[in-house]
TIBAKOL-838705 format. One record per residue (C-alpha): z, x negated, y negated; residue in one letter; residue number from 1. Coordinates in pm, whole numbers. Layout:
{pz = Z; px = X; py = Y; rest = a; nr = NUM}
...
REM end
This chain:
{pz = 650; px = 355; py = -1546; rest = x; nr = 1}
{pz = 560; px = 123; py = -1768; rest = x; nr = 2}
{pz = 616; px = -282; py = -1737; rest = x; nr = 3}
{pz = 731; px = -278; py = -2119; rest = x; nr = 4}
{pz = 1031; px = -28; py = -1983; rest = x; nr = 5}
{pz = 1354; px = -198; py = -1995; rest = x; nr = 6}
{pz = 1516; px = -243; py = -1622; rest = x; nr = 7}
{pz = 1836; px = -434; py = -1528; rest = x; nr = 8}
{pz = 1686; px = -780; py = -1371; rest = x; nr = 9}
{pz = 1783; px = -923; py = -1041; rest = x; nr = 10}
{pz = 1676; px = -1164; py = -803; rest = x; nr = 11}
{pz = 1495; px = -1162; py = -463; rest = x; nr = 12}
{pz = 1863; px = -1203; py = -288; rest = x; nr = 13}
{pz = 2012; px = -984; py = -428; rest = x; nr = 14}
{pz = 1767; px = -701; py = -325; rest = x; nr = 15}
{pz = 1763; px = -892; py = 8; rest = x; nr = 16}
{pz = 2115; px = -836; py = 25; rest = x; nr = 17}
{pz = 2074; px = -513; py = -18; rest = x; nr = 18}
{pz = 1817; px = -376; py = 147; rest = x; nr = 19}
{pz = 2007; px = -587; py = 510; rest = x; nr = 20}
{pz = 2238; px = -326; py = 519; rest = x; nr = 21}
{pz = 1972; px = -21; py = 444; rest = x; nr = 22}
{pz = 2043; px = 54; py = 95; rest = x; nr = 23}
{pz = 1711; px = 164; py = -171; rest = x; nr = 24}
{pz = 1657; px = -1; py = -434; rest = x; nr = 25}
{pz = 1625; px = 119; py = -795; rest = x; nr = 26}
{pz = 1522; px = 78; py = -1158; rest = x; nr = 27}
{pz = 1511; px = -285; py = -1173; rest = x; nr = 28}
{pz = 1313; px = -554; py = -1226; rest = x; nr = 29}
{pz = 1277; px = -814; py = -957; rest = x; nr = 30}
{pz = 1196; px = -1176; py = -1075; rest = x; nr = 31}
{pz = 990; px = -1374; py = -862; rest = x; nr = 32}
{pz = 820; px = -1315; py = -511; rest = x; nr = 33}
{pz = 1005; px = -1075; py = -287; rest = x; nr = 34}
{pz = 948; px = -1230; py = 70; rest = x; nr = 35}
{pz = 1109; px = -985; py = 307; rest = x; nr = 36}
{pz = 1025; px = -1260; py = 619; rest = x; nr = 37}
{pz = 1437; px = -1306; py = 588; rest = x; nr = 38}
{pz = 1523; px = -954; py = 719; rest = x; nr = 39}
{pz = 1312; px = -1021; py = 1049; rest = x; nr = 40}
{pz = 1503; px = -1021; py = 1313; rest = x; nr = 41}
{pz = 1404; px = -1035; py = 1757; rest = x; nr = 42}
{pz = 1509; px = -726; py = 1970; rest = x; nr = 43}
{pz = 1419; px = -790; py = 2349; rest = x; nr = 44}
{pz = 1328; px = -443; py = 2477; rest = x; nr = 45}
{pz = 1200; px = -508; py = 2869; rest = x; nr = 46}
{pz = 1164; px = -854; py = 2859; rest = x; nr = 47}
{pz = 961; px = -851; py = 2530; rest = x; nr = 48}
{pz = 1090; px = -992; py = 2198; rest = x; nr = 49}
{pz = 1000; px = -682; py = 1930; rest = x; nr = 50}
{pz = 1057; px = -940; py = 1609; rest = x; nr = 51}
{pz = 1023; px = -709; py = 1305; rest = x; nr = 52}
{pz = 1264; px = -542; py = 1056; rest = x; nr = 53}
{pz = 1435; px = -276; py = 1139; rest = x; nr = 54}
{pz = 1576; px = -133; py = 787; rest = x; nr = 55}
{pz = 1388; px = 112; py = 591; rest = x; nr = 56}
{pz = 1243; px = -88; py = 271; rest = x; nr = 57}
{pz = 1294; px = 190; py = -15; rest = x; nr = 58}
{pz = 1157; px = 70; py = -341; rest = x; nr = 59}
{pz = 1163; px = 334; py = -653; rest = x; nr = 60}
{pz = 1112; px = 234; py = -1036; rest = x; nr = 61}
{pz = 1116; px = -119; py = -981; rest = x; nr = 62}
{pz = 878; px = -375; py = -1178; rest = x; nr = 63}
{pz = 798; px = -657; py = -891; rest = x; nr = 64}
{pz = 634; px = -1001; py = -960; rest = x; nr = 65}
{pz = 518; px = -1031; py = -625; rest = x; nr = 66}
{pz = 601; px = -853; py = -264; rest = x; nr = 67}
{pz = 467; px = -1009; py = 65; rest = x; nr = 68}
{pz = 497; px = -830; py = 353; rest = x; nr = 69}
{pz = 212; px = -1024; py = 561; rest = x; nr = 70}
{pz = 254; px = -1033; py = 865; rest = x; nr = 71}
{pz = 592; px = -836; py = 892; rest = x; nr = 72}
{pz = 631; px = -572; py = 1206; rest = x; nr = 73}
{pz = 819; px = -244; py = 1012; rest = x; nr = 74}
{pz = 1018; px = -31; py = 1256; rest = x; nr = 75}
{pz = 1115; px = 213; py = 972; rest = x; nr = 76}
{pz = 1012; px = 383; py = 682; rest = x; nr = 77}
{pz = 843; px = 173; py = 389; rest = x; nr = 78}
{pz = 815; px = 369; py = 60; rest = x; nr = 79}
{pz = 746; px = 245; py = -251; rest = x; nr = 80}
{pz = 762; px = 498; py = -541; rest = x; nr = 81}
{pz = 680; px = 465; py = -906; rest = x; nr = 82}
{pz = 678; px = 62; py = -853; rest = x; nr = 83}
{pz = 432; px = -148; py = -1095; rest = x; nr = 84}
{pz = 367; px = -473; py = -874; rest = x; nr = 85}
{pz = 174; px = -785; py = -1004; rest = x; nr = 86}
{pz = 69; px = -946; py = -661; rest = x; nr = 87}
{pz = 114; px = -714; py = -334; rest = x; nr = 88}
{pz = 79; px = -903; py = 27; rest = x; nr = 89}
{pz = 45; px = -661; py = 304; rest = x; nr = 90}
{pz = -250; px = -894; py = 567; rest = x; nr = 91}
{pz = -160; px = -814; py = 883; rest = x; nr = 92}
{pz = 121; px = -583; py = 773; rest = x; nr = 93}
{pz = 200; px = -349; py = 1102; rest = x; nr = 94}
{pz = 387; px = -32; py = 1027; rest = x; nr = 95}
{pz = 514; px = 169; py = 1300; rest = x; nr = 96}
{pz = 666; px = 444; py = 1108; rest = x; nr = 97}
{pz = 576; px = 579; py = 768; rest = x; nr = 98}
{pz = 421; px = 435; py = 498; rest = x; nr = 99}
{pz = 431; px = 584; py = 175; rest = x; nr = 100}
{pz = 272; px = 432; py = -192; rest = x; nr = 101}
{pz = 322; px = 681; py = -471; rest = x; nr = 102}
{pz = 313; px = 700; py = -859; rest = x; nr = 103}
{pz = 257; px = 297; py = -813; rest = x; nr = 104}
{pz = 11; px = 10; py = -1008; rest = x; nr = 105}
{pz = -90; px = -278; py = -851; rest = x; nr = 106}
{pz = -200; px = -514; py = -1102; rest = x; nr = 107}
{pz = -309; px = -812; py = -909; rest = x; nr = 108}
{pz = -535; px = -826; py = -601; rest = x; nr = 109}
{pz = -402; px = -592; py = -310; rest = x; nr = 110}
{pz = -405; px = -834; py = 20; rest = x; nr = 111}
{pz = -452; px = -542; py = 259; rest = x; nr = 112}
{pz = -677; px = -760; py = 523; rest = x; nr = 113}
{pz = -533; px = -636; py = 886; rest = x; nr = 114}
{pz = -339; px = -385; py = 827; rest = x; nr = 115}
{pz = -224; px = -153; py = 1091; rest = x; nr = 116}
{pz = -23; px = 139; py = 1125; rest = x; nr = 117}
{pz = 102; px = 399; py = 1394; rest = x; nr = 118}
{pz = 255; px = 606; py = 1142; rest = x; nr = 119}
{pz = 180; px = 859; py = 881; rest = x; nr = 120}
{pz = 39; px = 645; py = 531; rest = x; nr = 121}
{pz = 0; px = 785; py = 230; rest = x; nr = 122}
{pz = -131; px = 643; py = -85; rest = x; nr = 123}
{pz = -70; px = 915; py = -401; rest = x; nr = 124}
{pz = -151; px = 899; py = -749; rest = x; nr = 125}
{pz = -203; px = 562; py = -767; rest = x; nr = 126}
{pz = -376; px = 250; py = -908; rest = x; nr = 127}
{pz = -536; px = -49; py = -780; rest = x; nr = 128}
{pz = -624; px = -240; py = -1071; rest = x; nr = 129}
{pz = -794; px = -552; py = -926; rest = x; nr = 130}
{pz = -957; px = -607; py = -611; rest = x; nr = 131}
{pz = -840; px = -410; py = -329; rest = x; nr = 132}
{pz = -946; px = -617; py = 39; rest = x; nr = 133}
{pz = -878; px = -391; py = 345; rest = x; nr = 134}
{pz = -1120; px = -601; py = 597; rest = x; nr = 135}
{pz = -1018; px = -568; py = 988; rest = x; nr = 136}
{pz = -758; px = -286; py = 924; rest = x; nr = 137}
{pz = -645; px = -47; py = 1275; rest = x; nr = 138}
{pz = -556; px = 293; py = 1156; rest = x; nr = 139}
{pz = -422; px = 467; py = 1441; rest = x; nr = 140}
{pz = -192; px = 676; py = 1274; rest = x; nr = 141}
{pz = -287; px = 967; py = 1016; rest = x; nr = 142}
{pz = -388; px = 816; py = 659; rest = x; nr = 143}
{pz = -380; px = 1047; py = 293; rest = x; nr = 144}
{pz = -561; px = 911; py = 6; rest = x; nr = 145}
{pz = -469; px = 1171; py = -262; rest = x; nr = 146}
{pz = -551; px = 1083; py = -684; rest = x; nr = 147}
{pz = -624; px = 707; py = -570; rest = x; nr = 148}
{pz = -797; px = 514; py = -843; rest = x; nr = 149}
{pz = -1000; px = 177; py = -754; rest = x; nr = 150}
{pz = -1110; px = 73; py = -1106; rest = x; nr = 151}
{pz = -1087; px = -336; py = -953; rest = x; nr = 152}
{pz = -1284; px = -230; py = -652; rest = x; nr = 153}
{pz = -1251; px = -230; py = -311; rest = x; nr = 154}
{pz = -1412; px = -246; py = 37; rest = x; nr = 155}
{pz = -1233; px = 26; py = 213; rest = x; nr = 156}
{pz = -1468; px = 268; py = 238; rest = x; nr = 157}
{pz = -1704; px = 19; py = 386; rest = x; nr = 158}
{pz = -1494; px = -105; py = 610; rest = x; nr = 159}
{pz = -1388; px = 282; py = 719; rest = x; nr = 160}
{pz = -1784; px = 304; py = 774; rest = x; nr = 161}
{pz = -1812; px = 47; py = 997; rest = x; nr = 162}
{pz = -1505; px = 100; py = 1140; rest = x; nr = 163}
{pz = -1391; px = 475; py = 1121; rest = x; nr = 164}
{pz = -1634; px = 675; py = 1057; rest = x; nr = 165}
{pz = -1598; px = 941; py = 1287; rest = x; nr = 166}
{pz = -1249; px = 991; py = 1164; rest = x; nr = 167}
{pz = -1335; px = 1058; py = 779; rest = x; nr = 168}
{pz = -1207; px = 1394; py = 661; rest = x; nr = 169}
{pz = -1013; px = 1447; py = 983; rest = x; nr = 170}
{pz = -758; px = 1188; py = 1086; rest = x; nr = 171}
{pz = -884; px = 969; py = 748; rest = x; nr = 172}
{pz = -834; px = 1237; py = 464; rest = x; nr = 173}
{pz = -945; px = 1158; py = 96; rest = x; nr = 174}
{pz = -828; px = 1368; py = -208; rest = x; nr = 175}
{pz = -925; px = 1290; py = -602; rest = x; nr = 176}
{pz = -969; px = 958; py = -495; rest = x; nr = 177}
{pz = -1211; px = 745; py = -766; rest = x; nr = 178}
{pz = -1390; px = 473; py = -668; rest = x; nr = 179}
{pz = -1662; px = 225; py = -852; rest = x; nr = 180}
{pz = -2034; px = 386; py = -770; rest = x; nr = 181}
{pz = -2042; px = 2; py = -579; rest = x; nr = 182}
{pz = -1818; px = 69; py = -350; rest = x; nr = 183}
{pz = -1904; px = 358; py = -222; rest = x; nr = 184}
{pz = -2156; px = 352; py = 85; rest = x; nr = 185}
{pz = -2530; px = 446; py = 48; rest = x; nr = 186}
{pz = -2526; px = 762; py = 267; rest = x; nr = 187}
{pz = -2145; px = 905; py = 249; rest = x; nr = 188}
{pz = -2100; px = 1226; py = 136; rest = x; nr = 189}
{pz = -1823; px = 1160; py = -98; rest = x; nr = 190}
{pz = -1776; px = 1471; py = -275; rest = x; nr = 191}
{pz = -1740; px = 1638; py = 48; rest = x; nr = 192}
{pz = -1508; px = 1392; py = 152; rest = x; nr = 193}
{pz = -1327; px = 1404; py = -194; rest = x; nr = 194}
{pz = -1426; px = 1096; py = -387; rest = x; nr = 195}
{pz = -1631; px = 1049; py = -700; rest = x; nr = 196}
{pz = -1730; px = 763; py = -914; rest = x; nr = 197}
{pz = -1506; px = 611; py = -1161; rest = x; nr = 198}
{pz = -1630; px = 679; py = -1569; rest = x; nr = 199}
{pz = -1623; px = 324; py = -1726; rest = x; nr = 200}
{pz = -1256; px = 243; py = -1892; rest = x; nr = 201}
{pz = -1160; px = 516; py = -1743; rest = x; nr = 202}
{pz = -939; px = 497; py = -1384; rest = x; nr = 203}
{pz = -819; px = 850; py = -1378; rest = x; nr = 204}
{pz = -1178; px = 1000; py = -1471; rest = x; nr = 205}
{pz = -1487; px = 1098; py = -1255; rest = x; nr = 206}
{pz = -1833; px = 1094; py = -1359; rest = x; nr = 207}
{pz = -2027; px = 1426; py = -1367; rest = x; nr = 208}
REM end
């Protein structure tokens, strides 16, 4: 989708509003920063206070100026499909079911520091278009990285090194997936692993 596509525009509340009583949210254009922090809410299970929010947080077709979810506990699905987003918050984002990124842009820098997940994520056919920051993530659950471009660069496969390594190709599964020569570790046998280097100007291309 492109941002030039006209979209009806409404505000943060109103996809607040929506999104409270577990509705998706479609085809529009969202002006300003969409801070879900208002549908936290506490459940005490055994004497424990699970804050988080507990409706799934269905995005498709919408143009976003910003979406923080730092530091937000997610007890349902999060999918965001076909979404162009200019500045995307996720530190510390902690996602108990499934996350799933498809046919999205993220234009800005992606805030991905401390991320964790017990779910399924999947990132498909998608494009990071500035820096993409991913230090002291905890992927527990299953992860798919299929026709993932990095053209603004990223640490993640560094971090996964240092990290994860073990797990690459089994519970940590690449597919397509471009990166800049950079940012990919001396060693790592990428093409096995299913990524290759990014051709200049060129996110969707591989070199060779």
């Amino acid at each position: 989708m492109s941002p030039a596509t006209t979209l009806r525009v409404i505000s943060p509340l109103q996809v607040l509003e929506r999104l409270s009583i577990g509705e998706p949210i479609q085809d529009v254009r969202v002006t300003g920063l969409l801070d879900l922090d208002p549908l936290v809410v506490s459940r005490w299970v055994c004497g424990e206070d699970l804050r988080g929010i507990y409706q799934p947080i269905v995005l498709h077709r919408c143009i976003l100026n910003g979406l923080d979810l730092e530091g937000r506990t997610f007890y349902e699905m999060v999918e965001l499909v076909g979404c162009h987003i200019a500045a995307a918050h996720f530190k510390r984002a902690y996602f108990y079911a499934n996350l799933l990124i498809e046919d999205c842009v993220f234009e800005g820098d992606f805030e991905g520091q401390g991320i964790q997940n017990d779910g399924r994520m999947v990132i498909y056919n998608t494009i990071f278009n500035n820096w993409a920051a991913f230090e002291n993530i905890s992927l527990r659950g299953g992860v798919d990285l299929i026709d993932v471009s990095f053209p603004g660069g990223t640490n993640l496969l560094h971090v996964l090194i240092n990290d994860a390594q073990e797990r690459l190709g089994r519970e940590i599964r690449f597919r397509d997936c471009r990166f800049r020569a950079a940012d990919v570790p001396a060693g790592l046998d990428a093409a096995r692993l299913g990524i290759a280097p990014l051709i200049e100007g060129d996110p969707r291309g591989a070199e060779g």
